[in-house]
C-alpha positions as CSV (number, residue, x, y, z in Angstrom):
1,X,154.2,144.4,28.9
2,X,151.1,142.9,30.6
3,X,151.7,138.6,31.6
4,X,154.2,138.5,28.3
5,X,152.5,135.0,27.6
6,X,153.1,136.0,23.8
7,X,156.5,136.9,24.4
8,X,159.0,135.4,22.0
9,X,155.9,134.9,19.2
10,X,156.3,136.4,15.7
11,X,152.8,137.0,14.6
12,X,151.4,138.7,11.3
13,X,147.7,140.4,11.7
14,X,145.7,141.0,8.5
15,X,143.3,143.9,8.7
16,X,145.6,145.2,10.9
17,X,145.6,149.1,10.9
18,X,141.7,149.7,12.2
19,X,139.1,147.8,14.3
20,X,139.8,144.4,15.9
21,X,142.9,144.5,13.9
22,X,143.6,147.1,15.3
23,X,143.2,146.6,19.0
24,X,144.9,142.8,18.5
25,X,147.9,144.2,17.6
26,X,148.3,146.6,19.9
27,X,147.3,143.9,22.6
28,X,149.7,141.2,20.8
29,X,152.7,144.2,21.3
30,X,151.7,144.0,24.9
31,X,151.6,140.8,25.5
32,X,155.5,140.8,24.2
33,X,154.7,139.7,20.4
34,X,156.7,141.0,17.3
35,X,153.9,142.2,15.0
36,X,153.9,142.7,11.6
37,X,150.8,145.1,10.8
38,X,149.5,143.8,7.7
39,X,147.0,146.3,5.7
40,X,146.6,148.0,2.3
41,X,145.8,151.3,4.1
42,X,149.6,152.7,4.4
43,X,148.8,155.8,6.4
44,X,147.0,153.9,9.4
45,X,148.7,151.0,9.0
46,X,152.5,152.5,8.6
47,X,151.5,155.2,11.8
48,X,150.0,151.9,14.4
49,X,153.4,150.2,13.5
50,X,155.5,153.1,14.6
51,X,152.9,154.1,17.8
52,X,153.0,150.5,19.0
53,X,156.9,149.4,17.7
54,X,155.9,147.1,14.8
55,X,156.4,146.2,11.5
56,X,154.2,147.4,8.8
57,X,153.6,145.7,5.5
58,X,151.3,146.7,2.5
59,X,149.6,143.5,1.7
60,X,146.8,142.9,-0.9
61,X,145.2,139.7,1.1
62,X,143.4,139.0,-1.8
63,X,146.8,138.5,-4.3
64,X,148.1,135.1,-3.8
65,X,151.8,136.5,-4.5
66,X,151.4,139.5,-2.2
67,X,149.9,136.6,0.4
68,X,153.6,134.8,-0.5
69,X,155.4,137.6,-0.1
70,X,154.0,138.9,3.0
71,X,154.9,135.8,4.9
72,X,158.6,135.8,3.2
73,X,159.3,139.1,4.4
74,X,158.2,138.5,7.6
75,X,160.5,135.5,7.9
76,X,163.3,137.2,7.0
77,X,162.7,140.1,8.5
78,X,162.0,138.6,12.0
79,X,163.4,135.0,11.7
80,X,159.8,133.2,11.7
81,X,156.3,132.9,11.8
82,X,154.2,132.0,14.7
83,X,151.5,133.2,14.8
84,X,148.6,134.1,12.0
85,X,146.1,136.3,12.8
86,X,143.7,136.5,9.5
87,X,141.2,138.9,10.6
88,X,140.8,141.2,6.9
89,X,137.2,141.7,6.0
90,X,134.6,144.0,4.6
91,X,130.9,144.3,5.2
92,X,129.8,147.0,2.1
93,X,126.5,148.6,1.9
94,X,125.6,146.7,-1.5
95,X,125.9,143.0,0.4
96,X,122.4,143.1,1.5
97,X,119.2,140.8,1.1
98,X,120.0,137.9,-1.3
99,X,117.3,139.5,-3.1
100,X,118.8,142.6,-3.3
101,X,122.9,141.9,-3.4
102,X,124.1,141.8,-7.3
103,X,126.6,139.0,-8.2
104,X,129.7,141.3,-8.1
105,X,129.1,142.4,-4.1
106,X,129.0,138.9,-3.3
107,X,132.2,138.1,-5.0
108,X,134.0,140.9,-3.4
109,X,133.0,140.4,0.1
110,X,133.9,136.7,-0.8
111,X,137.1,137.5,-2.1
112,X,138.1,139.7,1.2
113,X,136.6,137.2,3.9
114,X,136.6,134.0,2.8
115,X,139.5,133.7,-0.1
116,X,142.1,136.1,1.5
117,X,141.9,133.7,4.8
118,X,142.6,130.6,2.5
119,X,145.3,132.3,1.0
120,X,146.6,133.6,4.0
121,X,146.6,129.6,5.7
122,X,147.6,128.1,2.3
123,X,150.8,130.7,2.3
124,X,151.4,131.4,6.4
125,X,150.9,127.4,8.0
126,X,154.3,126.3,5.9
127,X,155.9,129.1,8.1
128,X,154.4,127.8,11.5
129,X,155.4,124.1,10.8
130,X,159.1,125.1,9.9
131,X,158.8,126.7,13.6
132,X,157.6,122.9,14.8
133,X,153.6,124.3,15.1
134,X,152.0,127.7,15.8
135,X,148.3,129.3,16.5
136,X,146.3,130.2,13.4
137,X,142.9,132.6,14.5
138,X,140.6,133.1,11.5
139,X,138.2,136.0,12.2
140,X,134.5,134.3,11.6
141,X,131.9,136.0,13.4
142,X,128.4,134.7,15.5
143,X,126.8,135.4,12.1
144,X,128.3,132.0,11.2
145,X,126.2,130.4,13.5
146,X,123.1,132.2,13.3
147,X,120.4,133.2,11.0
148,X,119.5,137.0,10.8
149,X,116.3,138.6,9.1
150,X,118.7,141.6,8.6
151,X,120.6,139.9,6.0
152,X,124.3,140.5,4.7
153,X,123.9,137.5,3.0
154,X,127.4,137.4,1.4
155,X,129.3,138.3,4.5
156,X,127.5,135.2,6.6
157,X,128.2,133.2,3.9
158,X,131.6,134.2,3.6
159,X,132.3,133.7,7.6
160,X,130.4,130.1,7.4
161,X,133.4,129.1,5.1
162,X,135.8,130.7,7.5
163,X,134.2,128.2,9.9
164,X,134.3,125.3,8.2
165,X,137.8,125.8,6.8
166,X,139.2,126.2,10.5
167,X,137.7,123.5,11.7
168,X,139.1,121.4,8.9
169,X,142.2,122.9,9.1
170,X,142.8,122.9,13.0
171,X,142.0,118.2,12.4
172,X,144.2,118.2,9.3
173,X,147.2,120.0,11.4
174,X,146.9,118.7,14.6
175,X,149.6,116.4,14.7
176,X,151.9,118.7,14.0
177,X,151.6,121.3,16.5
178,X,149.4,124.0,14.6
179,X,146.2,124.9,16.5
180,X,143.4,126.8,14.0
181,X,140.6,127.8,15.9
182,X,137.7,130.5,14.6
183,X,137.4,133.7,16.6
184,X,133.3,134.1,16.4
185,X,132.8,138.3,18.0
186,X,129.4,139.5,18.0
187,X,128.5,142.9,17.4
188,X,131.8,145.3,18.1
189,X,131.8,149.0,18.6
190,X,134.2,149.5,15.3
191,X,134.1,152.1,12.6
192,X,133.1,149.2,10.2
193,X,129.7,148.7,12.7
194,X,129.3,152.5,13.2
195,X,129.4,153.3,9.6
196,X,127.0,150.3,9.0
197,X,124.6,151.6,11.4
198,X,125.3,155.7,11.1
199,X,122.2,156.1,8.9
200,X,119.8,153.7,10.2
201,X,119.6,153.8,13.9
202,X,116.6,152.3,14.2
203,X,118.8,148.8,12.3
204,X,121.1,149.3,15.3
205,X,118.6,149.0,17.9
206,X,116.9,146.0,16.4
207,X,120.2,144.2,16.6
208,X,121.3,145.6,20.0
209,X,117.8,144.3,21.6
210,X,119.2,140.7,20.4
211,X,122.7,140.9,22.9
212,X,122.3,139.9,26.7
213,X,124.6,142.2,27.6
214,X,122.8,145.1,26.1
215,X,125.8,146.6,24.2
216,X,128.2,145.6,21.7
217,X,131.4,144.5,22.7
218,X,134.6,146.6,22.4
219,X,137.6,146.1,19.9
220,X,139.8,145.1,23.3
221,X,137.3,142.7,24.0
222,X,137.9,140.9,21.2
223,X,141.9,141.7,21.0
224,X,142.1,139.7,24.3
225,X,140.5,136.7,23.0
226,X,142.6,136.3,19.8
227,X,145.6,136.9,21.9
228,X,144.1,133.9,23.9
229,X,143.6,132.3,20.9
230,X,147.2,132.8,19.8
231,X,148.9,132.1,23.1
232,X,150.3,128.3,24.6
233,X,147.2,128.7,26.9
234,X,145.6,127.2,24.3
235,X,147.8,124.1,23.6
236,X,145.3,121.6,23.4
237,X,142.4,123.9,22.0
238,X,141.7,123.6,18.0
239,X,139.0,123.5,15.6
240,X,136.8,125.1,17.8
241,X,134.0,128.1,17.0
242,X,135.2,130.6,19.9
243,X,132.0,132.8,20.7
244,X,133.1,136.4,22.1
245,X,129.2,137.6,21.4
246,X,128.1,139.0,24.9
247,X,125.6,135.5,24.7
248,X,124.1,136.4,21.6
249,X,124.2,132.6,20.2
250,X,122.3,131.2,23.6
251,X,119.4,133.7,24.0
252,X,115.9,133.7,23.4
253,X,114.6,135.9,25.8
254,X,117.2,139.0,26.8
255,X,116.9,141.0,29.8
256,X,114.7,144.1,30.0
C-alpha cells in the first residue's frame, strides 16, 4: 500500500480492464481502495480483478439496467459506494472528419462517452449521498478544450458534454458532500492511442510535435491524478476541468 489515502473507499472504475482503467485501478488497490473492475471484456477484466484483489463485474455502461445493477451489486457486495470512476470510452476508426464520420459512428461513440457517464452519475451519485458525499471523476480529455485539424469530431464532442455535465453536476451536489470534477489527460501511451496511430505514423508525429513535454503521458500518470481526484485531498475541489496533458492546453510554441 503506497500513503493508503484511499483506504476505506469503495470505488467502481468503468473501462476498467485496459488503459487508464486499467492502471487506476491497480493504483486505487494501492492506495487501499476496494475496486470493483467494471468492463464488458470478461477475460481482461475478470484476470486484473484477481492479479490486483478486486471485484470484477460485466457491465454494459451503455444499458441503463446493467448501469442499476452494477451499482446494486456493488453495494451489497461491499457495503457502499464511494467513489465513481466513469472513465469507458471508445475512439473508432470511422469517427473522423465531420465530413467524413456517418451518423451511426457518431451515435456510438456518443453512446459510449457521453451517455454511459450520465448513466453511470444518474445510477452511482444516489449511492455516494447514502454514504453522506463521495468523489465522482468523469474521464473528459484536453480535446474538450481544444480545437484539432485532426478531427474525431464525435469523440471531442462527446468529451465537451462530459465537461459540461461535471461541472454542472459537481454545483448541483456540492452541498451535499459529492465532489465531480473532469479528469482532462492528453495524449496517453494506451493500446487505444497505439492502435489509433499504428498505421499512420506520420498522424502521431503531428500530434506529438503539439505536447511540451515531447511524449505522451503514461497510463500511471493519469491513474495518480484520478486517484487524486478521488481522494479527501480534494475536499474542497469540484467542477473543475483537471488538465494532466504534459502543457498541451498552454502552448503555442513547444520546445525544439
Amino acid at each position: 500500500m503506497l500513503d493508503g489515502r484511499l483506504a476505506g473507499k469503495v470505488a467502481v472504475i468503468t473501462g476498467a480492464a485496459s488503459g487508464i482503467g486499467a492502471a487506476s485501478a491497480r493504483r486505487f488497490v494501492a492506495e487501499g481502495a476496494t475496486v470493483v473492475v467494471a468492463d464488458v471484456t470478461d477475460d481482461a477484466g475478470g484476470a486484473l480483478a484477481d492479479e490486483i484483489g478486486a471485484t470484477y463485474l460485466h457491465a454494459d455502461v451503455t444499458d441503463p439496467d446493467a448501469v442499476a445493477e452494477l451499482y446494486r451489486r456493488t453495494a451489497s457486495l461491499h457495503g457502499g459506494v464511494d467513489v465513481l470512476f466513469n472513465n469507458a470510452g471508445i475512439s473508432p476508426p470511422d469517427d473522423d472528419s465531420i465530413l467524413e464520420t456517418e451518423l451511426d459512428a457518431w451515435r456510438r461513440v456518443q453512446e459510449v462517452n457521453l451517455t454511459s457517464v450520465y448513466l453511470c452519475c444518474k445510477h452511482g451519485i444516489p449511492h455516494l449521498l447514502e454514504r453522506g458525499g463521495g468523489s465522482v471523476v468523469n474521464t473528459a480529455s484536453f480535446v474538450a478544450v481544444l480545437g484539432a485539424a485532426t478531427s474525431q469530431i464525435s469523440y471531442t464532442a462527446s468529451k465537451g458534454g462530459v465537461l459540461a455535465m461535471s461541472r454542472e453536476l459537481g454545483v448541483q451536489f456540492a452541498r451535499q458532500n459529492v465532489r465531480v470534477n473532469a479528469l482532462c489527460p492528453g495524449p496517453v501511451n494506451t493500446p487505444l492511442l497505439r492502435e489509433l496511430f499504428a498505421n499512420d505514423p506520420e498522424r502521431a508525429a503531428r500530434r506529438l510535435v503539439h505536447v511540451p513535454m515531447g511524449r505522451f503521458a503514461e497510463a500511471d500518470e493519469i491513474a495518480r491524478a484520478a486517484a487524486f481526484l478521488a481522494s479527501d485531498d480534494t475536499s474542497f475541489i469540484t467542477a473543475t476541468s483537471f488538465l494532466v496533458d504534459g502543457g498541451v492546453h498552454a502552448a503555442y510554441v513547444t520546445p525544439l
